[in-house]
Backbone as numpy.savetxt, mean C-alpha at the origin, in Angstrom:
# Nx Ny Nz CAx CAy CAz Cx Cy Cz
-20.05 23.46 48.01 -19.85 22.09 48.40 -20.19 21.17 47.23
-19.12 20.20 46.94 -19.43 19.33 46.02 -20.75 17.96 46.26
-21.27 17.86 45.39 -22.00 16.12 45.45 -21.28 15.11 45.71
-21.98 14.42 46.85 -21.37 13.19 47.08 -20.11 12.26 46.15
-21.13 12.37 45.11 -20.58 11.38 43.71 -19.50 11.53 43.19
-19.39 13.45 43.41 -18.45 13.83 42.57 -16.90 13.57 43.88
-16.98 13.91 44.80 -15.63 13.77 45.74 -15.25 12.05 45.90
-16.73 11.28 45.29 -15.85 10.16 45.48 -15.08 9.99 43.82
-15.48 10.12 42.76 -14.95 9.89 41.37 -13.63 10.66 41.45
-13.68 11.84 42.32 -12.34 12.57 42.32 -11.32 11.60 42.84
-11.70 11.42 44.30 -10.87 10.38 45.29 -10.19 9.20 44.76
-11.18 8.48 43.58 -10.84 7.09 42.63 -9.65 7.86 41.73
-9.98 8.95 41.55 -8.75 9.38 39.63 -8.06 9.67 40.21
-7.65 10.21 41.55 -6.81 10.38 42.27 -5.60 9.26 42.84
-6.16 8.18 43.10 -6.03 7.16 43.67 -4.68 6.31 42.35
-5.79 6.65 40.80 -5.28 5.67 39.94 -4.13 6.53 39.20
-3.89 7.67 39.11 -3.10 8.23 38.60 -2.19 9.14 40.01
-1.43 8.96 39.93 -0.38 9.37 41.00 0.45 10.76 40.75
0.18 11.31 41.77 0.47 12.84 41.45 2.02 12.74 42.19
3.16 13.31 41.38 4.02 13.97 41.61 4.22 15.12 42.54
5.13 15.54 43.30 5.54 16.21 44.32 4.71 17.68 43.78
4.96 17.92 42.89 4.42 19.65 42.28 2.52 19.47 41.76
2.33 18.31 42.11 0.66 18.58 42.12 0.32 17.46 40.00
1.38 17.53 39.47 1.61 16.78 38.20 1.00 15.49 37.99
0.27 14.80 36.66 0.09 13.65 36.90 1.55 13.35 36.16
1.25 11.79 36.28 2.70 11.09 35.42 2.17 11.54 33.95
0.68 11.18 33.55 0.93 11.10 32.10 0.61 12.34 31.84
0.57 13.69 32.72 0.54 14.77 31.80 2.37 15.04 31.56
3.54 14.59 32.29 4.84 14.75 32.43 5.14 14.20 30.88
4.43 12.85 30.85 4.52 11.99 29.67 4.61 12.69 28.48
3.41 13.13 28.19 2.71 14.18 27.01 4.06 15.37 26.84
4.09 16.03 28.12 5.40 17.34 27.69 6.89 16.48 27.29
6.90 15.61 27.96 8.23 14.74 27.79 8.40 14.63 26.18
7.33 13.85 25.39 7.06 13.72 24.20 7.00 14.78 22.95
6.28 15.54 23.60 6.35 17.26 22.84 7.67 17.29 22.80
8.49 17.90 24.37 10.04 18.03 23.95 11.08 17.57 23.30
10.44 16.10 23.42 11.24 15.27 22.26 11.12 15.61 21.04
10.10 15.49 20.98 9.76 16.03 19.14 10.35 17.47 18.70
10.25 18.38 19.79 10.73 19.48 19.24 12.67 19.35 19.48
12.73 18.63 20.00 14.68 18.43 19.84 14.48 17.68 18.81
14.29 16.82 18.63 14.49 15.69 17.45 14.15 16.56 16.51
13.11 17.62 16.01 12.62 18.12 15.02 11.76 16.93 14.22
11.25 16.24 14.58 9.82 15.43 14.39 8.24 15.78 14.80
8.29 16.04 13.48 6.27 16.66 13.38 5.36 16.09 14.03
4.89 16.39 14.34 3.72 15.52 15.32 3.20 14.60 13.90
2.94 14.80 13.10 2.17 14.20 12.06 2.67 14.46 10.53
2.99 13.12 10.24 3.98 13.34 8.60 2.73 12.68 7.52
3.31 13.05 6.55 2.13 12.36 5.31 2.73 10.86 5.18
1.81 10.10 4.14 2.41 9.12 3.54 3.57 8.92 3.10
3.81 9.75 1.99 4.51 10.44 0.48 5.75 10.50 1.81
5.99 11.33 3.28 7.29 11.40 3.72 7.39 10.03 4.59
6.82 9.06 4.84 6.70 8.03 5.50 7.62 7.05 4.74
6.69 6.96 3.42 7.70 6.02 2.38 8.90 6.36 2.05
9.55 7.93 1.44 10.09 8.32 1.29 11.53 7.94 2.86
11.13 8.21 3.46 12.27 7.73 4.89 11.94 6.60 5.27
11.81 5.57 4.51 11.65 3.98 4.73 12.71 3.88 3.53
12.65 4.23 2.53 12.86 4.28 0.96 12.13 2.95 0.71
10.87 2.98 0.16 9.90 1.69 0.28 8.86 2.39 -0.70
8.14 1.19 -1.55 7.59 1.99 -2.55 6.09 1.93 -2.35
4.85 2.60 -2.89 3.60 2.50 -2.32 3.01 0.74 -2.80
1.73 0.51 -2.11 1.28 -0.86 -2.42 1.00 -0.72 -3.85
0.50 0.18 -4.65 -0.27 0.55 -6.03 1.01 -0.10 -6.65
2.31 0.81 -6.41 3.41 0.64 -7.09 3.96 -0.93 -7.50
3.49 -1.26 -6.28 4.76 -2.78 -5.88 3.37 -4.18 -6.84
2.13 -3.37 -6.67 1.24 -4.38 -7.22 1.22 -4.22 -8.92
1.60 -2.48 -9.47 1.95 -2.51 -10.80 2.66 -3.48 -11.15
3.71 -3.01 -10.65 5.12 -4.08 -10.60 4.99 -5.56 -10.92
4.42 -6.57 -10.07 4.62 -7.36 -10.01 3.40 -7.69 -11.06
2.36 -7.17 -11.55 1.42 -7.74 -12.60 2.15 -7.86 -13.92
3.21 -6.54 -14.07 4.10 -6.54 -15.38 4.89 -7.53 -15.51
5.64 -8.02 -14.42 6.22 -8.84 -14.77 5.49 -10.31 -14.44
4.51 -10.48 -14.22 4.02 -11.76 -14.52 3.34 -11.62 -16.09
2.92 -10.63 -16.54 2.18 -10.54 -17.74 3.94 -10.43 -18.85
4.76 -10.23 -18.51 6.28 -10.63 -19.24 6.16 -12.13 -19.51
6.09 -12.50 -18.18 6.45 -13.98 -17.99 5.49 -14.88 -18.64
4.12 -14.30 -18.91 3.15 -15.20 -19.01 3.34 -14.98 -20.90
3.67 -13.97 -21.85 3.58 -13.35 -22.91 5.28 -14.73 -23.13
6.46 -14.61 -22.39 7.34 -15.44 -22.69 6.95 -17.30 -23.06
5.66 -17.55 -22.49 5.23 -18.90 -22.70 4.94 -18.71 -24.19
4.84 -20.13 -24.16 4.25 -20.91 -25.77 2.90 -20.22 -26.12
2.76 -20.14 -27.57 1.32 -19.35 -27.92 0.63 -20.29 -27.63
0.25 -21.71 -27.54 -0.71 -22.32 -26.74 -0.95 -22.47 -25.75
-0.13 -22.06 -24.89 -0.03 -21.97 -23.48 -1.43 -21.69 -22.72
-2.11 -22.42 -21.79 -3.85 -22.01 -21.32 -3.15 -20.76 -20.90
-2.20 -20.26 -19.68 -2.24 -18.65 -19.02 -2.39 -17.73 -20.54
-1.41 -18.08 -21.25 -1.21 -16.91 -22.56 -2.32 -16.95 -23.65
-3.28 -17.64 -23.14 -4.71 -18.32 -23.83 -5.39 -17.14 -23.28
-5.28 -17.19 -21.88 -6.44 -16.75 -20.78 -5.84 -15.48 -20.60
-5.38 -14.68 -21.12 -4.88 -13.13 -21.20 -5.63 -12.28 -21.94
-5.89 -13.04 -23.02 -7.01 -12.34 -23.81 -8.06 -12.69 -24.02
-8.62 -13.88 -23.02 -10.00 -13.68 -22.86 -11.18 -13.37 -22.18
-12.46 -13.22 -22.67 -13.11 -12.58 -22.93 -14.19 -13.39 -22.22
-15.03 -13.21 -21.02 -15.97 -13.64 -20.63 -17.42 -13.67 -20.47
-18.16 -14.72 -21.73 -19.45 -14.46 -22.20 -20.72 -13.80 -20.75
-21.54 -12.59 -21.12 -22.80 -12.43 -20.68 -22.07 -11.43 -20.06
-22.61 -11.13 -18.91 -22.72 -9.88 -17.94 -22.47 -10.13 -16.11
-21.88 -9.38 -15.41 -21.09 -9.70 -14.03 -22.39 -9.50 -13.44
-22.55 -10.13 -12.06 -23.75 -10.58 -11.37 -23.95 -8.54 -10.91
-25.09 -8.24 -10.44 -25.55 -7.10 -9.45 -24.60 -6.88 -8.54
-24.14 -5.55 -8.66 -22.98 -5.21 -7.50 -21.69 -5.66 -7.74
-21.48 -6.49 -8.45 -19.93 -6.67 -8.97 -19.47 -5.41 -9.39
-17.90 -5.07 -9.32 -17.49 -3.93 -10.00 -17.40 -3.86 -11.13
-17.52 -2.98 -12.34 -17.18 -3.34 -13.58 -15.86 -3.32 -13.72
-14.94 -3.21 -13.34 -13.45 -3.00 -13.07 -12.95 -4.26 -13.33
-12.47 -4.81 -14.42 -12.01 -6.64 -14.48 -10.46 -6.45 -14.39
-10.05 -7.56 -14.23 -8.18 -7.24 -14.30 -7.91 -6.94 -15.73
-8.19 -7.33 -16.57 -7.76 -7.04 -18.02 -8.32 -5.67 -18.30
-9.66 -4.86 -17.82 -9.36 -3.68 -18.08 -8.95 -2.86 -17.29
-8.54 -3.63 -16.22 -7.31 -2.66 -15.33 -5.80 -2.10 -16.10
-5.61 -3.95 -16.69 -4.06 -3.83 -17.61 -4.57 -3.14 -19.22
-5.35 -2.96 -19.68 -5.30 -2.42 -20.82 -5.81 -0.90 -20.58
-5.89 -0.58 -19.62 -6.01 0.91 -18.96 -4.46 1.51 -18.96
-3.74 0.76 -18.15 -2.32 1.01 -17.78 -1.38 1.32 -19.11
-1.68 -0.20 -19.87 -1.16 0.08 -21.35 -1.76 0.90 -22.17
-2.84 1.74 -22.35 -3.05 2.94 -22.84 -2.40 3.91 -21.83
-2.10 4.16 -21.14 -1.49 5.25 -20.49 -0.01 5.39 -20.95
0.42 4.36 -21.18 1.92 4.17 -21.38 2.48 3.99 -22.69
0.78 4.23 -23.57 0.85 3.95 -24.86 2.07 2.78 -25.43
1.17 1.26 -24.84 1.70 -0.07 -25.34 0.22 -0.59 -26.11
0.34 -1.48 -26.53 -0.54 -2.34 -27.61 0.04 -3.99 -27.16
-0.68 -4.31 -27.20 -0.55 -6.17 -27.28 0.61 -6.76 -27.80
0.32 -6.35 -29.44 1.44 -6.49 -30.30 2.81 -6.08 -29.78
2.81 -4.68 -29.09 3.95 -4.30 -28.92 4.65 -5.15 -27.77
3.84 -5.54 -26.83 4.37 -6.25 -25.96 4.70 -7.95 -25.86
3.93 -8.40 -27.27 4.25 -9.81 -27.72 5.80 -9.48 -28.45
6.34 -8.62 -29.18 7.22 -8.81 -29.80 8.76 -8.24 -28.68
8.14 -7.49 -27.15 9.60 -7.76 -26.20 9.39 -8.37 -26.23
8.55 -9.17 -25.89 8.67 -10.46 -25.56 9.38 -11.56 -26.00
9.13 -11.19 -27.22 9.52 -12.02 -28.35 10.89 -11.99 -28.25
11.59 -10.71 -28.38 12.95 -10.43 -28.15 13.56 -10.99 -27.50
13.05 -10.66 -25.98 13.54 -10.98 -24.38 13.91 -12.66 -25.12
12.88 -13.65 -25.38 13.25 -15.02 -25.57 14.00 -15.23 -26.53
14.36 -14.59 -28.00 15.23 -15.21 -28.74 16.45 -14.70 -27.94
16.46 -13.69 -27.62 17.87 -13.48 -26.79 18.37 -13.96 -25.76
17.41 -14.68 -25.02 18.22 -15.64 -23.84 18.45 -17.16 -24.50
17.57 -17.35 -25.54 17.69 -18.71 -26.11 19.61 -18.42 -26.60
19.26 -17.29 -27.78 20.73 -17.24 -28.33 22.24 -16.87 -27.40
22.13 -16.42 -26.27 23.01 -16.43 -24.90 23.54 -17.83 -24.50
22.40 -18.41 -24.47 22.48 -19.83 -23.63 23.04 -21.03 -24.40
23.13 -20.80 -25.74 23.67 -21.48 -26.82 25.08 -21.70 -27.20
């Protein structure tokens, strides 16, 4: 014989989930419904990232944030050499970052990247350089 407590907690789950003619709840029907789907469809219960993006065709956040730093650091290298942004690219901020700051700054994020890809400053002032005499001489 069961405890009181327990025939009434039964009586309540009983109550809130509704059993089907064969003794079934709905959401265990749910669950197999879903399985079967997946196994007709041939969909994994669980895909990686790498196939997520890949069947979006969409590129990772790392990627899209490379991306868009290069071409602002294009855009910013295309300004005037006095320019404050093309000022403030290469500088350099006196003393030391407070306790707990990361040492990780954006500039040695980008001069990380450009050693990987083996670029130099220089090398990238003179596309630059290019990129602008050549739209100047287009537009002429």
């Amino acid at each position: 014989m069961a405890p009181k407590s327990q025939v009434g907690a039964q009586s309540l789950r009983q109550q809130f989930r509704p059993a089907n003619h064969n003794g079934m709840f709905q959401s265990d029907w749910q669950t197999i419904f879903t399985a079967e789907l997946h196994a007709i469809l041939l969909w994994p219960n669980i895909i990686t990232n790498e196939e997520l993006l890949r069947g979006t065709e969409t590129e990772s956040i790392t990627t899209q944030v490379q991306q868009r730093r290069w071409r602002w650091i294009g855009h910013v290298l295309r300004q005037q050499t006095a320019d404050l942004s093309r000022v403030d690219l290469r500088w350099t901020p006196d003393g030391r970052r407070k306790r707990g700051r990361p040492k990780e700054t954006w500039r040695r994020t980008v001069e990380r990247e450009m050693k990987g890809k083996g670029w130099t400053w220089g090398h990238l002032e003179a596309r630059a350089g290019f990129s602008r005499s050549t739209s100047v001489a287009d537009s002429g």
